[in-house]
N, C-alpha and C positions, 0 to 999 in steps of 0.2 A: 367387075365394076362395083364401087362401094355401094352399100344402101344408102338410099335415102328417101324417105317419102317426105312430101308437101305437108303441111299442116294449116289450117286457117290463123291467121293474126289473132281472130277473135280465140279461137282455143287456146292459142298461147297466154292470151291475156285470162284467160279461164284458170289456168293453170297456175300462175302467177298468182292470183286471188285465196285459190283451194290451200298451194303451199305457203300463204304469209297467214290461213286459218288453222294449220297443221304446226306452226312454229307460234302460235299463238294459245292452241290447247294444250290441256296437260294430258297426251296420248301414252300408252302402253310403247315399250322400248322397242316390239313386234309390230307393230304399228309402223312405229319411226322404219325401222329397217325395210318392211315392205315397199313404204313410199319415197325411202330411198330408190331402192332397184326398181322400183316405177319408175321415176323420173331418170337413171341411168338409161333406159331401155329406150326412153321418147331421144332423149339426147341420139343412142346410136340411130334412129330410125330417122333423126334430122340430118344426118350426115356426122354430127360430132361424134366420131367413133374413139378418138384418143381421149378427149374431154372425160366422155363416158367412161374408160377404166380409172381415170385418172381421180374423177370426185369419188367413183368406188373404193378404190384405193385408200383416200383420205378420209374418208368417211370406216373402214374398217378400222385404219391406223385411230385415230381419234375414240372408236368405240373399246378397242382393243386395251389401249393402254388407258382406260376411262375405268373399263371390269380389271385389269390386274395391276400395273405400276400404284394407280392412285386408290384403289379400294381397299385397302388394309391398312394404309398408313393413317394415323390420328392428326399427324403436324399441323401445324398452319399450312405451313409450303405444301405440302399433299392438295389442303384443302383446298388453297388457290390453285395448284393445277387441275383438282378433278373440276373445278368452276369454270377454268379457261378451256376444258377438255368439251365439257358437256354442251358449253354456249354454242363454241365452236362446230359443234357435232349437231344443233338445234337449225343454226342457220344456215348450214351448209341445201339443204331442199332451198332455200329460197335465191341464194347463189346460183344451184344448176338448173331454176325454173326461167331466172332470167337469164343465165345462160341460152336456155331453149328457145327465149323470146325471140334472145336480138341477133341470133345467126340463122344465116338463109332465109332472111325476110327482107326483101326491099323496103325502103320506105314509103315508097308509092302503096303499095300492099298495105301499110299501116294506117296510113291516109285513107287507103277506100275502106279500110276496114272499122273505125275510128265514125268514119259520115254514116256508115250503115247502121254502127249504134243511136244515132243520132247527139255524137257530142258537139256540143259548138266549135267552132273555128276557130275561135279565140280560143278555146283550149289545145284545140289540135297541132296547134301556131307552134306552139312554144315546146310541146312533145316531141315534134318535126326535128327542131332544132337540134334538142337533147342529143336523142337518136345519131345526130348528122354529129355533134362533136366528139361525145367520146371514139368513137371508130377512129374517128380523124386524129384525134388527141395520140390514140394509142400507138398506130402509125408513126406520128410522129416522132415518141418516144423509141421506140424501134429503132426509129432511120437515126436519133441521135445517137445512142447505144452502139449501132455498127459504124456512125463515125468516131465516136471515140477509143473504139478498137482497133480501127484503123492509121488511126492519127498514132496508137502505142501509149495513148494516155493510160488507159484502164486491158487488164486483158481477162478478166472478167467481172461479171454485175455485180458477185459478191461484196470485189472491191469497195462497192458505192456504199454499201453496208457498213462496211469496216469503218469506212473513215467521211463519216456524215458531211463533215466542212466541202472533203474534195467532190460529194454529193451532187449539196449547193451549188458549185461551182461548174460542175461540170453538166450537171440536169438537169436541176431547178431553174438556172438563169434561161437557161436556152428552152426550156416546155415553158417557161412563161413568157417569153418575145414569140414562141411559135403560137403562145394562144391570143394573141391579137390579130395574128394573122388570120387564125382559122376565125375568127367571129366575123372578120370583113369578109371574108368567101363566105360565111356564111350569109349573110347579109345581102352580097351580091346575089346569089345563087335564089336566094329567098322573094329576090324583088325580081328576079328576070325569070321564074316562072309564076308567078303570078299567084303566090300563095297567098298575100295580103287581100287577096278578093273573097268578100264574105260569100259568091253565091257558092252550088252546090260544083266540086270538081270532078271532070270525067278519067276514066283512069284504062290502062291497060290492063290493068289484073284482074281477071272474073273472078273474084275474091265469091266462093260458096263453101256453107258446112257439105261435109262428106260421112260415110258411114264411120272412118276413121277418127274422124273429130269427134262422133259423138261416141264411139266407144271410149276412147281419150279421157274426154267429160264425163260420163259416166263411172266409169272406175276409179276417179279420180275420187269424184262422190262417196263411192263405194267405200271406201279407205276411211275418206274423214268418217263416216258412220260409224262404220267398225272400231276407228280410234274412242270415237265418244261411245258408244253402247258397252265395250270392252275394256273399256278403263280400270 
């Protein structure tokens, strides 16, 4: 059976905060790599088992040709790629934090998790929302993707790449008539449970910190420290 443990919303959103101050300082390259395979490791304990090799993967690739392809070269073009190498190797922590966030959390979970901090409702509102379209959005793109292979328009995604107009034509028009749809289901969906009501909502998820959450938190801490004292 694959692992997975539970993680509090609120840790996740902990996590997210720690890795957008880790992409913010100017930490040691040992540093970086550690809280890399941090956040690889939460990822496989969330169930994202593939995800998890996969940002490891790109995160070596990117460091890899970061220390040999572009570190000897003087050119301009060098320069701009060790630039495009390094960004891309900076942001990648805050990619698989939100990764970590927004798989295997209900939204309901977000919701009680969100009231326990004590944020307003009116903030909560419009988070909710977020949360509920891209999923949906992304889906959507999917289901278009296996009709257009199906229909023999495209017989791979690459194609879309190639040839940006047939793109248009065949993605862009149709995710943007599917994203009207999804804001009235949204909409629906948002006034038939009753989220527009300011008072406090009761919830099925016993949303509580666990020892796991605060090792989680903790280490995470631990990292940024060690990044700043060791610089």
């Amino acid at each position: 059976m694959p692992v997975r443990i539970k993680f509090d919303p609120r840790t996740k959103l902990a996590i997210i905060i720690m890795t957008t101050l880790i992409f913010v300082l100017n930490i040691s390259f040992m540093i970086e790599i550690g809280f890399v395979i941090f956040l690889s490791c939460l990822l496989f304990l969330n169930g994202n088992h593939k995800m998890s090799a996969v940002y490891l993967l790109i995160f070596a690739s990117l460091a890899g040709l970061n220390l040999t392809v572009f570190n000897n070269i003087q050119d301009s073009w060098s320069i701009l790629g060790s630039f495009l190498l390094i960004g891309g190797r900076r942001i990648l922590p805050t990619i698989m934090a939100a990764t970590f966030a927004m798989t295997n959390t209900q939204i309901g979970e977000w919701v009680t998790s969100l009231q326990k901090l004590k944020i307003p409702f009116r903030v909560i509102l419009p988070l909710v929302i977020v949360f509920r379209y891209f999923p949906t959005l992304f889906h959507n793109t999917r289901d278009i993707l296996k009709a257009l292979k199906f229909r023999g328009l495209i017989t791979h995604n690459v194609q879309l790449i190639v040839h940006p107009i047939r793109a248009v034509e065949y993605l862009l028009v149709p995710i943007l008539m599917s994203t009207d749809e999804i804001i009235a289901e949204l909409s629906a969906v948002v006034f038939i449970r009753g989220m527009g009501n300011q008072v406090p909502h009761t919830s099925i998820y016993p949303n509580q910190f666990r020892w796991r959450d605060g090792i989680t938190i903790g280490s995470s801490l631990l990292l940024i420290i060690g990044g700043v004292t060791f610089d």
